[in-house]
Phi, psi and omega in degrees: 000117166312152170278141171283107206280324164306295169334297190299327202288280203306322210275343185306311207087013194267186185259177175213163177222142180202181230192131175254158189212133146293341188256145160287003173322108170291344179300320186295319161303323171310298218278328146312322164294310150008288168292347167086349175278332211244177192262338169183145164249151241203112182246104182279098190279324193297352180237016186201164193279142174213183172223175179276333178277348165277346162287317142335299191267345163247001144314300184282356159287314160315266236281332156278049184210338170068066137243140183267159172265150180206139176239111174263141250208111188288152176258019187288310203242062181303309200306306195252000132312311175276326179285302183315312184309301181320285162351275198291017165111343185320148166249000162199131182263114185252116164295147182246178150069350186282144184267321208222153178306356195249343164287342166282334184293334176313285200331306207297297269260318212271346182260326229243170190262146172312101175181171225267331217272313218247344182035082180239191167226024184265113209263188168267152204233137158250088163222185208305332196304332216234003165056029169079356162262175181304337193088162180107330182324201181255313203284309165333286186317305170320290174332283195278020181256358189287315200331111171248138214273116190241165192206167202223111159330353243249342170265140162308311151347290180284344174282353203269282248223356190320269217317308169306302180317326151306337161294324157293109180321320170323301177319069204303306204217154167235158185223129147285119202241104192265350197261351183264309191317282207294349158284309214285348206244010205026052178230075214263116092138046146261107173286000194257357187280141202291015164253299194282322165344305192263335169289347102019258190294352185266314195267025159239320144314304161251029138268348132322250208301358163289333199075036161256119197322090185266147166241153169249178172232140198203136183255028155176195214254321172316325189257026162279328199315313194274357162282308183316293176327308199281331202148319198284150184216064184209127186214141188231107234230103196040170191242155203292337207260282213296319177291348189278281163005287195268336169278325187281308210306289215299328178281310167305344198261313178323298216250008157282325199254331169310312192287333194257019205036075148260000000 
């Protein structure tokens, strides 16, 4: 059984940094390994086109890179976003969109193994999870309970309900999600405003002090000082499509105004 390279960093205590990509190019993947920095990459399925063989393949791109994977997931079509992910090898799965404790327990239940220890509902399957045997082994079973189930912050609900939900042992990591909270409170995308600001800070203060894993998202190395301060120390660091963005936009405007002699 591969190691679950997300698992060992959190059970360690050590920190992580990992990075998102939209496209299924394995090369992007190739080109994160590359660097030698980062600990998994984090494929946001929920905002771009894939197939299941493109989830297959960019496990195994991770994997000549000893990088863990993480898939993040619509929740229209969790149950079966999350077991295929699992399938193909991802080692953490991020639920989006939940209000209530009882749709996170949907998440765990539809990820975790059929089986007594774990009362899940992920049966056996013949995908790479199972290494070329049928699956139902022990070792099978081990595997897909090694997973780690990560959630997304992102409701008034879920901030509302913060406490139970931290509370489920399942529950590894969390994300804040502000630009889905301030639509959802009908204030879309003011982030500064002082009801997502303090749902902000609570669901990262108490998850600390839960002893749950808060990760941030940052679009540059400048904005780690005021998560380091509070604690946190898991961070995921721009998206593939906005850094493409912001080069042509910010170098083309440069060389349009060179071009016009400004």
């Amino acid at each position: 059984m591969r190691e679950n390279i997300i698992r060992q960093k959190l059970e360690a205590g050590e920190p992580t940094l990992s990075t998102h990509i939209h496209s299924v190019w394995p090369a992007e993947i190739e080109a994160i390994g590359y660097t030698g920095l980062y600990d998994y990459v984090e494929f946001v399925a929920e905002y771009g086109p894939s197939d299941l063989h493109d989830l297959d393949n960019m496990c195994r791109t991770s994997e000549l890179f000893n990088m863990g994977s993480m898939l993040k997931i619509d929740q229209s079509l969790m149950p079966y976003l999350a077991q295929r992910g699992i399938g193909a090898g991802y080692q953490s799965i991020l639920f989006t969109d939940v209000r209530t404790v009882e749709e996170v327990q949907e998440c765990i239940r539809a990820a975790r193994p059929d089986h007594p220890e774990h009362r899940g509902l992920y049966g056996v399957a013949t995908r790479r999870n199972s290494y070329m045997g049928y699956g139902g082994s022990q070792e099978y079973v081990d595997n897909i309970a090694d997973v780690v189930l990560a959630f997304m912050i992102e409701k008034k609900g879920a901030v509302d309900n913060l406490e139970e939900i931290l509370e489920n042992p399942a529950v590894e990591m969390v994300q804040w999600g502000g630009a889905d909270f301030s639509m959802n409170i009908g204030k879309p995308r003011q982030m500064n405003d002082p009801e997502v600001v303090d749902a902000q800070m609570k669901t990262f203060k108490m998850a600390l002090e839960k002893g749950v894993h808060p990760r941030a998202e940052i679009n540059t190395s400048d904005e780690t000082k005021k998560y380091l301060d509070m604690g946190v120390r898991h961070f995921s660091v721009g998206t593939d499509i906005t850094i493409l963005y912001s080069f042509w936009k910010n170098e083309g405007e440069k060389i349009i105004r060179a071009l016009q002699g400004e």
